[in-house]
TORKOL-115152 format. One line per 2 residues: number of its first residue (from 1); their letters; for each residue x, y negated, z negated of C-alpha. Coordinates in pm, 1 decimal, padded with zeros to 6 digits. Layout:
N
NUM	A	X/Y/Z; ...
//
This chain:
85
1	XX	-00734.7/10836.0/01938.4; -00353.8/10806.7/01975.1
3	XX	-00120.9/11146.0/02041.2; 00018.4/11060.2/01704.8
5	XX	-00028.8/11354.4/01447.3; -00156.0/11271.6/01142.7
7	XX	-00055.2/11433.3/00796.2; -00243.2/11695.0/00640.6
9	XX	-00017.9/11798.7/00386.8; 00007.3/11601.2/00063.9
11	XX	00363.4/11675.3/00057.8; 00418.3/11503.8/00382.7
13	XX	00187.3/11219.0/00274.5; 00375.2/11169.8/-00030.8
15	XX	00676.3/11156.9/00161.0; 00600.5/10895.1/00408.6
17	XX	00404.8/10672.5/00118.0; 00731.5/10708.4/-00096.4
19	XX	00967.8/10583.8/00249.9; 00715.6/10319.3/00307.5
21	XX	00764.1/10170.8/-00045.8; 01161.0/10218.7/-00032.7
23	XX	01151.7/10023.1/00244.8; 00910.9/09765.4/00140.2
25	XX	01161.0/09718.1/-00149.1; 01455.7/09701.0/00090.2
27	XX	01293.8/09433.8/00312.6; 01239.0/09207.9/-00071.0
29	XX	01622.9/09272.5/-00114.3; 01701.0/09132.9/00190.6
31	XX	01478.8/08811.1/00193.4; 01563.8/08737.9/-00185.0
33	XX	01967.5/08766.7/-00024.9; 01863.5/08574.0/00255.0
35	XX	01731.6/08278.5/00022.5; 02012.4/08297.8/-00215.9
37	XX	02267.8/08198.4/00109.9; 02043.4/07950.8/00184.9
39	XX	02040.0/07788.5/-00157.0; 02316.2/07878.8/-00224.1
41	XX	02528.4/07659.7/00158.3; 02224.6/07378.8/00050.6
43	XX	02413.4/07364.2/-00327.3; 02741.5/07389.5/-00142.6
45	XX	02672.3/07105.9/00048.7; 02570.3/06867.5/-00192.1
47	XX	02868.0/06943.9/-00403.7; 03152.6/06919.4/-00151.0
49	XX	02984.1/06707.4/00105.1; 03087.5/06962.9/00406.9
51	XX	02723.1/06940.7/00628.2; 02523.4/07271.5/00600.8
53	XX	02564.8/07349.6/00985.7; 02988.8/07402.9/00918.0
55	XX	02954.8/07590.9/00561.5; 02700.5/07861.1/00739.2
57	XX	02939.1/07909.0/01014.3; 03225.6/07946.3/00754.4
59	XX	03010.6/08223.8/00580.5; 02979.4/08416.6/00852.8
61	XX	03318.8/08380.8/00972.1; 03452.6/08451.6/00624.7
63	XX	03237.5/08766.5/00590.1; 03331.3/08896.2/00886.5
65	XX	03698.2/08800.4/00935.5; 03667.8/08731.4/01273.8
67	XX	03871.0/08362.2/01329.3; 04105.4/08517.5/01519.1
69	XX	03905.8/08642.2/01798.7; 03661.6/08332.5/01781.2
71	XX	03973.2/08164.9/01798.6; 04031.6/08351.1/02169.6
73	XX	03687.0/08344.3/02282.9; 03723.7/07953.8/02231.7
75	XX	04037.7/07916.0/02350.9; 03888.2/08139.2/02701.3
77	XX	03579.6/07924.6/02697.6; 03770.3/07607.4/02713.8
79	XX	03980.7/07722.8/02954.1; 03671.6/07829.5/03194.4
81	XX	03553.9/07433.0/03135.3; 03866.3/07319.5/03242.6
83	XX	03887.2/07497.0/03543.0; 03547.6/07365.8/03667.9
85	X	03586.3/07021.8/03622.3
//
């Protein structure tokens, strides 16, 4: 047997069976959100003809309003390839 402790009170039982299921439930959330972006770039893309691989990387910009320091990191990158060449 493990060291792990099992639970002998029905209280404590209860408790982890009712985390288990909140979770359980969280994990649906997050694969039904998942498939909605998906479906959602894939509907994008056929209405506006922008390619799939651009509109994901748009989300995620968008969401997390970070152009300006992709926009450095770039900008540092390309500078790094330039002085190597």
């Amino acid at each position: 047997m493990t060291g792990i402790i099992l639970p002998s009170s029905d209280v404590d039982k209860k408790r982890i069976k009712d985390c288990m299921d909140e979770i359980s439930n969280s994990y649906l959330r997050q694969e039904a959100e998942r498939d909605f972006v998906k479906e959602a770039i894939i509907s994008l893309e056929d209405d506006v003809g922008i390619p799939k691989k651009y509109l994901g990387k748009m989300a995620r910009i968008y969401h997390k309003q970070n152009m300006s320091e992709l926009v450095s990191e770039i900008e540092e990158i390309e500078a790094l390839l330039e002085s190597v060449k």
